[in-house]
N, C-alpha and C positions, 0 to 999 in steps of 0.2 A: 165486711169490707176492710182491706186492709192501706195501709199510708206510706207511702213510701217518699222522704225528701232528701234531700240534694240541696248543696247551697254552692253558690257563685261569686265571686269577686268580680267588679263592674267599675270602669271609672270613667268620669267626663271630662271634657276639653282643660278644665280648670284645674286635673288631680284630686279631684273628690272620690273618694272610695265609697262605693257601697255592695252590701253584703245581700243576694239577691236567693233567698229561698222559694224551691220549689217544690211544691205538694201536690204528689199524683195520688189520686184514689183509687184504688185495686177492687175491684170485686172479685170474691172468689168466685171458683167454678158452679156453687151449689147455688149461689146467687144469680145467675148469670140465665138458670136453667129456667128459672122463675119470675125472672124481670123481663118487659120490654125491651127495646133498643137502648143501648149504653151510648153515653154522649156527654161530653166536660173532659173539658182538657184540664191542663195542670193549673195549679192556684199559683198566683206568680203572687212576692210580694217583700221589701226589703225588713231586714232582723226588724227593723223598728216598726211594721206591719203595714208600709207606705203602700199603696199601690201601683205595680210595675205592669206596665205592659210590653211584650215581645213584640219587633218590630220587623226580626230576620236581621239576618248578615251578621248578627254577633252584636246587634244594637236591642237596646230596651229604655223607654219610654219610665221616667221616676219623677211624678209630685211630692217635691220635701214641702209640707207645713209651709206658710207664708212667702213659696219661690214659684215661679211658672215653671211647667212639664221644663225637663233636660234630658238632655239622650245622652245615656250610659254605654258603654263597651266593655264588651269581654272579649281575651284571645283566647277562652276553652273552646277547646275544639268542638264541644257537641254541638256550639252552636253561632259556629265561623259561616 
């Protein structure tokens, strides 16, 4: 299986910046031939290893340590 990630720049209402990586798992073809059904989307989650979740329209869902969930934006287009 191979890893392929991506990071994002995301900010909230307040100008807080966060740095939002993403990690897809690839199975190769020889794997593929031999395994059941493939299923798991990508591991979402910010540099400091916060848990993010995808919320659509270019929003994600970020718990910092000691604050309630905030919703983060991105203008990258993958995921306007």
């Amino acid at each position: 299986m191979s890893e392929h990630e991506r990071t994002i720049m995301a900010f909230d209402d307040q100008g807080r910046e966060v740095m939002i990586d993403i990690q897809v798992s690839v199975k190769e073809l020889g794997e593929l031939t031999h395994a059941g059904p493939v299923s798991g989307g990508p591991a979402l989650r910010t540099r400091e290893g916060h848990p993010v979740s995808y919320l659509g329209g270019g929003e994600f869902s970020v718990t910092l340590p000691g604050e309630e969930e905030s919703i983060f934006r991105t203008d990258d287009p993958d995921f306007a």
